[in-house]
N, C-alpha and C positions, 0 to 999 in steps of 0.2 A: 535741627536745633542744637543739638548735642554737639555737633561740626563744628558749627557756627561759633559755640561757647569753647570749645577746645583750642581753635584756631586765636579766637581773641586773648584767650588768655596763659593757654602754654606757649610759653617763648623756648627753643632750645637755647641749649649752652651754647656758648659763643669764648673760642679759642682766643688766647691774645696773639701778637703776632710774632712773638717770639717762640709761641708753642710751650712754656713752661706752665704758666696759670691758664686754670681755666675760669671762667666769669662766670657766676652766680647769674641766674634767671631774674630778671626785674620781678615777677609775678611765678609763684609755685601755682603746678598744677592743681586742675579743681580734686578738691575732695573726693573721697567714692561716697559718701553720703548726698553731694550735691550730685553727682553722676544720677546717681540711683533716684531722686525724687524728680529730672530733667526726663529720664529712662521712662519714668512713670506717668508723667505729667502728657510725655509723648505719645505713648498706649491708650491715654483715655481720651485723647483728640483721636486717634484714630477710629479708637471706638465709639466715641459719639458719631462722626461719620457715618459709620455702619448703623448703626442703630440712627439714626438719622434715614440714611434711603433704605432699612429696613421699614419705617413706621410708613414710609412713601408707598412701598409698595404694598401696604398690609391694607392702606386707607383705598388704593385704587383696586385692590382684589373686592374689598368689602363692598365698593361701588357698583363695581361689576355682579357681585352677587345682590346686592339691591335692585340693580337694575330687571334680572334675571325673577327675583321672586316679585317684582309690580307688575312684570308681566302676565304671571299667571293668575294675578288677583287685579279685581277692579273695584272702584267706590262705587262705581254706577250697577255693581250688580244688586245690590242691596234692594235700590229702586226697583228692579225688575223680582226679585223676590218675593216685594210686599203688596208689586201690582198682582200677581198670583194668586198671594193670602188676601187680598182682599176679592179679588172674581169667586174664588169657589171655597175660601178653607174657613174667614174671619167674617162672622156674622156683621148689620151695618149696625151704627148707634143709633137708627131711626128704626123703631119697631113694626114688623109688616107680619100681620095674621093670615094673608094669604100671600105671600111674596113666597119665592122658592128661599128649598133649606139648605141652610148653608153647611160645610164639613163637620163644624166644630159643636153644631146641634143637633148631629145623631147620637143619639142614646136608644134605639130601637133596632134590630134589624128593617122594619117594614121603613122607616125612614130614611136607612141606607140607599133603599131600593126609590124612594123619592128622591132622594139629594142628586143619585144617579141621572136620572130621566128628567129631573125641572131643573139640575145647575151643573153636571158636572158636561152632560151631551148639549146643550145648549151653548155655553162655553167652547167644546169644540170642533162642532157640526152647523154654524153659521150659518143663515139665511139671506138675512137683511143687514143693509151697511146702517152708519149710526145715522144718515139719513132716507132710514126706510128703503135703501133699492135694492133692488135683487143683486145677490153676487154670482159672479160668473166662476168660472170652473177654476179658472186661477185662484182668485180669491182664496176660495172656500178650501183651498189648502193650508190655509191661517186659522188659527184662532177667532175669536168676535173681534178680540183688539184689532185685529190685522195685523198685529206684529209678532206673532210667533210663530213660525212653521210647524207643525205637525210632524215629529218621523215618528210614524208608523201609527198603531192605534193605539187603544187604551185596552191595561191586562188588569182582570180580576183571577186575585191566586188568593187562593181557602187553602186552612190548614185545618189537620181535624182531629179528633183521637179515637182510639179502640170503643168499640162499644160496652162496657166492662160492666160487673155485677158488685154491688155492695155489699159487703158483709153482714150477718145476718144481726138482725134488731134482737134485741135481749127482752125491748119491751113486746113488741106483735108480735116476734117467730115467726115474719116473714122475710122474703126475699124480694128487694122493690130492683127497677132496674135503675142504674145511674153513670152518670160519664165523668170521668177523671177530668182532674187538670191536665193543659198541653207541660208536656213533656219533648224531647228531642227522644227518648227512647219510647214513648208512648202514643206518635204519631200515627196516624192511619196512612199506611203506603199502599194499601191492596186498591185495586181498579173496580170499578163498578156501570153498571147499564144505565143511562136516565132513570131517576128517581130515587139514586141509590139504591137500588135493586141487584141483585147479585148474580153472579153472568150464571148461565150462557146470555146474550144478547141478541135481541131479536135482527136478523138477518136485514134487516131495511131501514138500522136504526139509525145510521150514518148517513143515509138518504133522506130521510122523515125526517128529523130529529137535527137542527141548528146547533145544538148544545152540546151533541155526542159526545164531541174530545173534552167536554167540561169536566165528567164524569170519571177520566180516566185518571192514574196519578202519575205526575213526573218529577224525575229528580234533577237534585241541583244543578247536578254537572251537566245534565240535556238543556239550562237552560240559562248556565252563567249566573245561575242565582248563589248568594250570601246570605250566613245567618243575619239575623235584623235583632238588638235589642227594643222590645216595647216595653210600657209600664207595669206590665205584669208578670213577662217570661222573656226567654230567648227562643226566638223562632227562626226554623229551618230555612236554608232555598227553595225548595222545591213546593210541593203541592198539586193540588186540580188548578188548571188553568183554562179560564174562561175568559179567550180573546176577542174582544170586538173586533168589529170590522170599520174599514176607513169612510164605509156609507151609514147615514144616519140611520135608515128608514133598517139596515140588515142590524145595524145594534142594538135600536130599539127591539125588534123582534128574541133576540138575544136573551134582551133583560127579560122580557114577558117570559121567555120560557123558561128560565131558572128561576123565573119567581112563581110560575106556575108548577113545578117540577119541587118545590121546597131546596133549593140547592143551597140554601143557609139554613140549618136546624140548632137541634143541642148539641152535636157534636162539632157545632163548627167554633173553633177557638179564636180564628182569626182569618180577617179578609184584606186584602193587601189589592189598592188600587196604585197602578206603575204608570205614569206615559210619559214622554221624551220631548220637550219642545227646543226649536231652535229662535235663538234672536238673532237675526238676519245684521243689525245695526251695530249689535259688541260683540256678536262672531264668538257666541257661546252658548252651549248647550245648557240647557235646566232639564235636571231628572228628578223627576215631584214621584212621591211617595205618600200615600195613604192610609197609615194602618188604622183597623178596626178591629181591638181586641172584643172576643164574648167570654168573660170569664164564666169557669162554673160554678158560681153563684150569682150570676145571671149579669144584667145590662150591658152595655158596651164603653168603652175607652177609646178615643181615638185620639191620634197623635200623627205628624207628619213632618217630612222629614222634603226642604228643598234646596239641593244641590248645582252647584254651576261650576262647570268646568267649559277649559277653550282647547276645541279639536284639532284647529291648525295655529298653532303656535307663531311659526314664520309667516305671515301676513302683513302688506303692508311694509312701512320705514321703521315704525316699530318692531313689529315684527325681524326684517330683517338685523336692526340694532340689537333685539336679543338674541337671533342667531349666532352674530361676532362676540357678543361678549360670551355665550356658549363655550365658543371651538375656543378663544382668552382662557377663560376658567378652567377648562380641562388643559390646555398647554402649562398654566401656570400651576394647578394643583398638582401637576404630574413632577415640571420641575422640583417643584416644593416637597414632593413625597420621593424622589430621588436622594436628593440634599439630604433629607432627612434620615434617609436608610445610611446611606452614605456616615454620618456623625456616630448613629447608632453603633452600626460597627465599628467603628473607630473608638468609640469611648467606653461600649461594653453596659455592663447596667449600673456602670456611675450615671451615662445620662439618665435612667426611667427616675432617678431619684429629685432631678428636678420637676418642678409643679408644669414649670411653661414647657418643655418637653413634653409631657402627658397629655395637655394642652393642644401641642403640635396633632398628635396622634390620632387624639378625639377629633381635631376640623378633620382631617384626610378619612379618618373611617366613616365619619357624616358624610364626607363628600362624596364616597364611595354610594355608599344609600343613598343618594341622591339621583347618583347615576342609575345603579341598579333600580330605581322606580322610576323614574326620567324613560330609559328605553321599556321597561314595564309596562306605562302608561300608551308610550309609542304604538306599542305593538298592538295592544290591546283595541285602542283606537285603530288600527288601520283594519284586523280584522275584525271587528263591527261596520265602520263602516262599506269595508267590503260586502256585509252580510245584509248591509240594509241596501245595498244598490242594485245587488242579485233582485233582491224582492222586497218592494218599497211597502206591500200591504201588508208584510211581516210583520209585529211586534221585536223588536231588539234589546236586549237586556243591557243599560249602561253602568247597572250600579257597581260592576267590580272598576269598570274605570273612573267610577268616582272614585272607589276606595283608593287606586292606582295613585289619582290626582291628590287627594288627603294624604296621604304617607309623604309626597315627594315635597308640597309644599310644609310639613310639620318636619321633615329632615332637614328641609332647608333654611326653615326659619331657627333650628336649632343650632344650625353651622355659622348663620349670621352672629348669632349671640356668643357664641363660643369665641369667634375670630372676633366679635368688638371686644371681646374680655381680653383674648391674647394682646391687644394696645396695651394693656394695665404695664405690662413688661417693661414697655419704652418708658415708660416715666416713673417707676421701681429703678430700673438706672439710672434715672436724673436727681430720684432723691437720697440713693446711695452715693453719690458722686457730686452731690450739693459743696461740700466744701472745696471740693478741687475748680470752682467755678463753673461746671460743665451744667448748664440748664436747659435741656432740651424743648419743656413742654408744662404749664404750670398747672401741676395735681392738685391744686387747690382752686380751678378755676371751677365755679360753682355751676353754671350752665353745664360743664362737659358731665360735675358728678351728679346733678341731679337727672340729667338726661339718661346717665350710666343706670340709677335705681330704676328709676321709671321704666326706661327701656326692658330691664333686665326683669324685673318684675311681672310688666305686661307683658312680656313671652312666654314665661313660668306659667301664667295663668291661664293663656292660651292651648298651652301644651296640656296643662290637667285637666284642661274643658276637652281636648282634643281627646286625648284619653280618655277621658269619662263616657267620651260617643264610642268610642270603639271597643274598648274592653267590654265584651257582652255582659258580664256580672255584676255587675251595678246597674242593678235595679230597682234602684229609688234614688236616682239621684232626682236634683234640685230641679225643679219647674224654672224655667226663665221667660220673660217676655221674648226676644230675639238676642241674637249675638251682637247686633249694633247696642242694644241698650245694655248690654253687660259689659262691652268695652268702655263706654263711655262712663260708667259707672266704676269700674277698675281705676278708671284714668284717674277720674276726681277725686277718688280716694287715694291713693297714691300721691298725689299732689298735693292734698289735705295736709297731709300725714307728716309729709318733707317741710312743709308751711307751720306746723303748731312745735315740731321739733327745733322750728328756728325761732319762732316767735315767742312759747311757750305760752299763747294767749289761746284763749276757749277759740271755736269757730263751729260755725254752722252751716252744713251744705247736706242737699237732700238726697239721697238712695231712690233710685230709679226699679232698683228690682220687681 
């Protein structure tokens, strides 16, 4: 452009042809003031450009990372979660005085032990199909639905404390005996004989005795167990472990003798029923959790806890699709954290001082944790499942690759939100650059900023909900119905919110909590 204008308008001197005068120029060259605003004008078409297939490639990484986290999350797991709570955890609306007890109506130990043997083994020790026939040997590797496989059996793990002495009464001047609250330093770890009896052990007990290994204590690390927040402490991995067996008639025998043996007393704090079903149709595992706290001040609490992750990722066209955008995302983050070291050194820490830099920094360190729980999860999964195919009547422990799967999808939903924010940049330069004509992208369109609050908000909340499950010290957070009805409940509020700030008119919409 600059050319262009120089050529049209500097004419050289032009000699007469006698050589004595020389002829004045029809048009004097351009100005340097018009130079310099041409110079300028030049610079920021080229930089819209850039910032142009910069915003292209940020919308098709952000794609790719969409694509990448629907993978790992399904709408349809929800359904499969509440067919669950409704089989064994969520009592019906239709009241039954002899019907079996459901999870959420033990408040007894001796009712544990009912919920056990009339809903939780019935549920997954099948007889009869839903038209009364016998099932055959396939079958009865399902659930009653038929639609859940089975891996492995169902594990009851006690936790307990010391048997300790109360300080002396001021009023009787006696000594009563009594048991502390659970504590992690106040755990019972010592091993003991059926009956909680105190070794040696009788020589045939292991023989005689179905319940033996009940008795004994194991720790975390023999067992892939994770601390658990419940309503009233933080509790250990580890404990007495009392594993059924993948036959009805050896599980039932089971319960009978740890219920004949007292294997729940006053020292038991807490009872943790674990077992692992597969859904054959969305190629996801569900890992159900049971807790039964006994505080000491007596009754029980129960709470539970059901998780769904997918073991083979690559499955399927889908599957395959998130593959490729996989091996995309790591090629591109890489280039992109290249570039980016690359500037750093070149500019020194004038760059950390811009926002969108900082910006840059935080997507690549997410992305990193991503990765690092991504192969985490990998591994995790391959040696379980290696461990449950040695030996299928094993018990297998999945909750560290839940936890594996929770980190990697709340890293990742974190990296989404950061990279939709880093767009805010492209159009920060369209509105600094407004009077030079250059308009990239219209920041006032109200769809992109209400989508922008909403979006950014429901992840925020997400994440503190996320946190609140994991961080073991918060213990008393909030009761919620489920996670569906607290999102939907976010939503509308949020949307409320952006609706009365524009309207400034009253409105009324209901709380689902």
């Amino acid at each position: 452009m600059l050319r262009s204008e120089t050529k049209k308008h500097a004419i050289s001197a032009v000699m007469n042809w006698d050589y004595n005068e020389v002829i004045e120029p029809a048009v004097n060259p351009l100005r340097p003031e018009h130079v310099q605003k041409l110079r300028k004008k030049r610079q920021l078409l080229m930089q819209s450009k850039n910032t142009i297939t910069e915003l292209i490639l940020y919308l098709m990484f952000l794609a790719i990372l969409y694509v990448i986290s629907f993978s790992n999350r399904d709408p349809f797991w929800y359904y499969s979660k509440e067919h669950i709570d409704q089989q064994i955890i969520t009592e019906n609306n239709v009241t039954k005085t002899d019907g079996p007890i459901k999870f959420s109506q033990v408040s007894t130990g001796e009712q544990l032990y009912a919920f056990i043997s009339s809903t939780l083994l019935p549920f997954m020790f099948p007889k009869l199909s839903i038209n009364n026939v016998g099932l055959n040997a396939y079958a009865r590797l399902f659930t009653q639905d038929q639609i859940h496989f089975k891996v492995g059996p169902v594990r009851l793990r006690q936790l307990r404390v010391k048997e300790d002495s109360c300080p002396e009464s001021v009023l009787l001047n006696v000594t009563t005996q009594c048991y502390d609250k659970y504590s992690l330093v106040a755990e019972d770890e010592d091993s003991y004989c059926v009956g909680w009896k105190g070794p040696p052990c009788a020589a045939d007990e292991s023989v005689y005795k179905i319940s033996s290994a009940s008795w004994k204590h194991v720790s975390s690390s023999d067992i892939w167990g994770l601390p658990i927040t419940g309503k009233h402490a933080l509790y250990g991995g580890g404990g007495f472990i009392a594993d059924l067996n993948v036959n009805l008639q050896i599980s039932n025998q089971m319960i009978e003798e740890i219920l004949k043996y007292s294997w729940i007393d006053r020292q038991t704090r807490a009872i943790f029923i674990e077992f692992t079903l597969f859904n054959v149709d969305e190629n996801v595992f569900i890992h159900v959790t049971l807790l039964n706290e006994f505080p000491e001040t007596g009754g029980v609490l129960t709470s539970h806890v059901i998780k769904q992750f997918r073991p083979y990722q690559h499955v399927g066209g889908v599957g395959i699709l998130t593959f490729i955008c996989e091996i995309i995302a790591v090629i591109g983050i890489s280039i992109f954290c290249v570039k980016k070291i690359i500037y750093i050194h070149r500019t020194g820490k004038k760059s950390l001082q811009d926002i969108w830099n900082i910006l840059d920094i935080v997507i690549i360190s997410l992305f990193l944790l991503c990765t690092i729980t991504y192969i985490g999860r990998l591994v995790n999964i391959s040696l379980s499942m290696d461990k449950f195919q040695r030996n299928k009547l094993k018990f297998v422990n999945f909750s560290h690759i839940v936890l594996w799967d929770d980190l990697f999808n709340i890293f990742l939903a974190c990296d989404i939100i950061f990279h939709y924010a880093s767009t805010d940049e492209n159009t920060e330069f369209q509105q600094q650059n407004k009077p030079h004509g250059i308009h990239l992208l219209s920041r006032e369109n109200k769809l992109y900023k209400k989508s922008s609050v909403i979006n950014a908000k429901h992840m925020w909340s997400l994440v503190a909900e996320a946190i609140e499950v994991f961080i073991p010290f918060d213990l008393q957070r909030k009761k919620r119905a489920n996670l569906h009805r607290y999102k939907v409940t976010k939503d509308a509020s949020f949307i409320a919110e952006e609706i009365i700030q524009e309207k400034r008119e009253p409105i009324i919409y209901f709380d689902n909590y």
